[in-house]
C-alpha positions in Angstrom: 11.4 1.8 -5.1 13.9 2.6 -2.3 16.2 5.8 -2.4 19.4 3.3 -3.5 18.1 2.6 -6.9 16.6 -0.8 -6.0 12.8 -2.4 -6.1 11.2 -2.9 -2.7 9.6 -6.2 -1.7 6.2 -5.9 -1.3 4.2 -9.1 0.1 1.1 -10.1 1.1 -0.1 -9.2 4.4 2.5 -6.5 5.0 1.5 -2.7 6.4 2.2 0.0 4.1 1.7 3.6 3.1 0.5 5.2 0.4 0.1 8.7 -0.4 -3.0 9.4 -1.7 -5.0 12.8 -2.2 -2.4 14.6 -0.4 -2.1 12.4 2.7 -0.4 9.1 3.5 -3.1 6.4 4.5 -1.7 2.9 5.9 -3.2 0.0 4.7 -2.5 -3.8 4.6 -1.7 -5.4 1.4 -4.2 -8.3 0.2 -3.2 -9.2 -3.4 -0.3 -8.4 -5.9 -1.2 -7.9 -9.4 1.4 -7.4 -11.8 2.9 -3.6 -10.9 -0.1 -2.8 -9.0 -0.9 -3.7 -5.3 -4.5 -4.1 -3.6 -4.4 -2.3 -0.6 -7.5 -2.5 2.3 -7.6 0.4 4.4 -7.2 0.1 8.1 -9.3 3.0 8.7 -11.8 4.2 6.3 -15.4 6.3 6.2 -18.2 5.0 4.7 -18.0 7.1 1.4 -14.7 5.7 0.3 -14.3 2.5 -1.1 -12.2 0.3 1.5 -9.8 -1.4 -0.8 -7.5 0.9 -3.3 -5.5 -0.5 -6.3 -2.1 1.5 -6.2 1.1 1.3 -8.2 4.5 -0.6 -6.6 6.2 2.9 -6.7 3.5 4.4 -4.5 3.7 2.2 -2.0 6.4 2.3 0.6 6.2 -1.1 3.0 6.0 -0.5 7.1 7.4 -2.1 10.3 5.0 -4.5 11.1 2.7 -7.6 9.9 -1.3 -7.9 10.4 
């Protein structure tokens, strides 16, 4: 959600940020689902799983297309 009250558009494909464990990571968006949105890492170790289900509000959308 945006600081004026109104729901951001979130889309497939689109870089975003979510804050997660205390730090923002930046992902790409690679499905929708309802209020949630699958995120794939664009940098990620080994020991973490490389796609992350996160709420709409935890998600704020980035300059930029991959």
């Amino acid at each position: 959600m945006s600081g004026n009250g109104r729901a951001t558009t979130i889309e497939l494909g689109m870089k975003v940020s979510v804050r997660r464990s205390g730090q923002n990571r930046i992902g790409v968006v690679t499905k929708l689902a309802g209020d949630y949105v699958v995120i794939r890492w664009t940098t990620s170790d080994f020991a973490e799983i490389e796609e992350y289900h996160a709420h709409r509000d935890d998600v704020t959308p980035l300059a930029g297309w991959l």
